[in-house]
GUMARMI-184283 format. One line per 10 residues: number of its first residue (from 1); for each residue x, y, z of C-alpha. Coordinates in nm, 4 decimals. Example, Ala and Ser with C-alpha at 12.3 -4.5 7.8 and 13.67 -1.06 7.14 Angstrom:
2
1	1.2300 -0.4500 0.7800 ~ 1.3670 -0.1060 0.7140
This chain:
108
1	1.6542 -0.4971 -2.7883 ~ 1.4787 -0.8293 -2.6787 ~ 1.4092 -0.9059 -2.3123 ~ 1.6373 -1.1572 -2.1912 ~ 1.4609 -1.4988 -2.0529 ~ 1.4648 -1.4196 -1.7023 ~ 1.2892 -1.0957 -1.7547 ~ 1.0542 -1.2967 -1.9468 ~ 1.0140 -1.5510 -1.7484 ~ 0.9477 -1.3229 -1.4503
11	0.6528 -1.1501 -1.6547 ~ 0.4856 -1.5168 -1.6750 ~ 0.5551 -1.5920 -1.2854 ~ 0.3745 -1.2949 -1.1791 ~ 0.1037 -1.3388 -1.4412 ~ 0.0348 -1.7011 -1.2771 ~ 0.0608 -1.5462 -0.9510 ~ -0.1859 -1.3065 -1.0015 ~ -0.4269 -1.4886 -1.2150 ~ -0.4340 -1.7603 -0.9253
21	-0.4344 -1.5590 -0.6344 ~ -0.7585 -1.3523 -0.7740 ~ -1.0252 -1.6023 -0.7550 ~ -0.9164 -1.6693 -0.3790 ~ -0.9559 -1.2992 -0.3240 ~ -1.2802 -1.2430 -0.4345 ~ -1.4183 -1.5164 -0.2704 ~ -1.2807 -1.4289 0.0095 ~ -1.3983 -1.0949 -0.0185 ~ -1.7372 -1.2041 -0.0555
31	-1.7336 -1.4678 0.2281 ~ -1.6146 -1.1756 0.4262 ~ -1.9105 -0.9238 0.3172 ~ -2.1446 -1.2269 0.3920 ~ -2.0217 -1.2336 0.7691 ~ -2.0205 -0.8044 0.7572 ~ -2.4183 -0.8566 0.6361 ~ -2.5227 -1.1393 0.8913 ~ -2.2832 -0.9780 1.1949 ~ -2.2652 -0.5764 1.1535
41	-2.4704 -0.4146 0.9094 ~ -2.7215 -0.3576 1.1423 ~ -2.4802 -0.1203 1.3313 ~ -2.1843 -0.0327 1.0776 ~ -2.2001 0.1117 0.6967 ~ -2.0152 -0.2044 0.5306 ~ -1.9478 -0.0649 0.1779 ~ -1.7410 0.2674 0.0355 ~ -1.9916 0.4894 0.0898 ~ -2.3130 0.4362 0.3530
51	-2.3366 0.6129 0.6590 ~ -2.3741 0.4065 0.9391 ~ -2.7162 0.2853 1.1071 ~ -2.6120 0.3395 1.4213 ~ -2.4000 0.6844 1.4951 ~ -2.1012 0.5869 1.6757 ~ -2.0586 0.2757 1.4954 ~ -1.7875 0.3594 1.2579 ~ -1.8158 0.2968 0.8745 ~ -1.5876 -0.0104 0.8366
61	-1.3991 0.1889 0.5252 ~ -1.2331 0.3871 0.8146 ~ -1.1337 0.1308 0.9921 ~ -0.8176 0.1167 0.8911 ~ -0.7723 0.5161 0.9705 ~ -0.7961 0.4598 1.3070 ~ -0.5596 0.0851 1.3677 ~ -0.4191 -0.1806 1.1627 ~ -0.6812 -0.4187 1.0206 ~ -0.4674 -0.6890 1.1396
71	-0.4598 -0.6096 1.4937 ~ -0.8460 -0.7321 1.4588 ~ -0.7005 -1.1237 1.4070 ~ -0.6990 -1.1638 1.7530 ~ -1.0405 -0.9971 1.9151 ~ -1.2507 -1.1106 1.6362 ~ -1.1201 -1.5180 1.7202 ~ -1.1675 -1.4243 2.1259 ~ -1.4817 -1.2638 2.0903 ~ -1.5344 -0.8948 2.0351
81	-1.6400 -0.7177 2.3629 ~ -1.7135 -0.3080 2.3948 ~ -1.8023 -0.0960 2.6354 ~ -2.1661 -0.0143 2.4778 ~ -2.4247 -0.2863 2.5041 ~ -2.5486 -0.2355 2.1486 ~ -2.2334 -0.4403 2.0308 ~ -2.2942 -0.8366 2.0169 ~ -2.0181 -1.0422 2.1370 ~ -1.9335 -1.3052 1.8703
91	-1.6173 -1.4940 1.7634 ~ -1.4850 -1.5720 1.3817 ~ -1.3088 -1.9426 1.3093 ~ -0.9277 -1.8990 1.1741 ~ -1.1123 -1.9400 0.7947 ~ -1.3465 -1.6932 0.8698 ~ -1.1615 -1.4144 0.9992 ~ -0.9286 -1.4114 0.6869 ~ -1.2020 -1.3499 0.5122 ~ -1.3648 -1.1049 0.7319
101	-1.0161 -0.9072 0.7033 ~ -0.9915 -0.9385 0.3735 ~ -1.3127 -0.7881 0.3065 ~ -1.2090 -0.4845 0.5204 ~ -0.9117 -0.4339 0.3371 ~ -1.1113 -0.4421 0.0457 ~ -1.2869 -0.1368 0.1558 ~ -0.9554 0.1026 0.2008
């Protein structure tokens, strides 16, 4: 039996789909790991497996154990604030926090 032409054509939409959203991805997966590098490796383990520097900084591959990556958008464009002076306060552009967020999910 031969697949009919919309099942065909549906295999070559999401083949174009794919194949043009995964050079976006990656770079902005690696914008995102730039930011992690320059911003929070000091503190946080920023791959699958590190521990982190700094104790009570969580590894950012368990972020998403604890809250919704999303929910991030907002702090990271108002400025991060903690209750533990180690923590910097900095704030991400709208470009920049995609692919900050991106990167995280990268790491689930």
């Amino acid at each position: 039996m031969r697949p009919s032409i919309f099942a065909r054509s549906t295999i070559v939409v999401l083949a174009l789909i794919i194949m043009e959203s995964s050079p976006a991805s990656a770079a902005s997966v690696e914008q995102g790991k730039r930011l992690a590098i320059v911003y929070c490796m000091k503190c946080h383990a920023i791959d699958k497996v590190s521990p982190s520097p700094l104790r009570i900084a969580p590894p950012f591959r368990t972020l998403h154990e604890r809250y919704p990556i999303e929910t991030l958008q907002e702090a990271l464009a108002e400025g991060i604030v903690t209750g533990h002076p180690s923590m910097p306060e900095f704030r991400f552009d709208p470009d920049q926090i995609n692919d900050f967020l991106t990167f995280l999910k990268s790491l689930e």
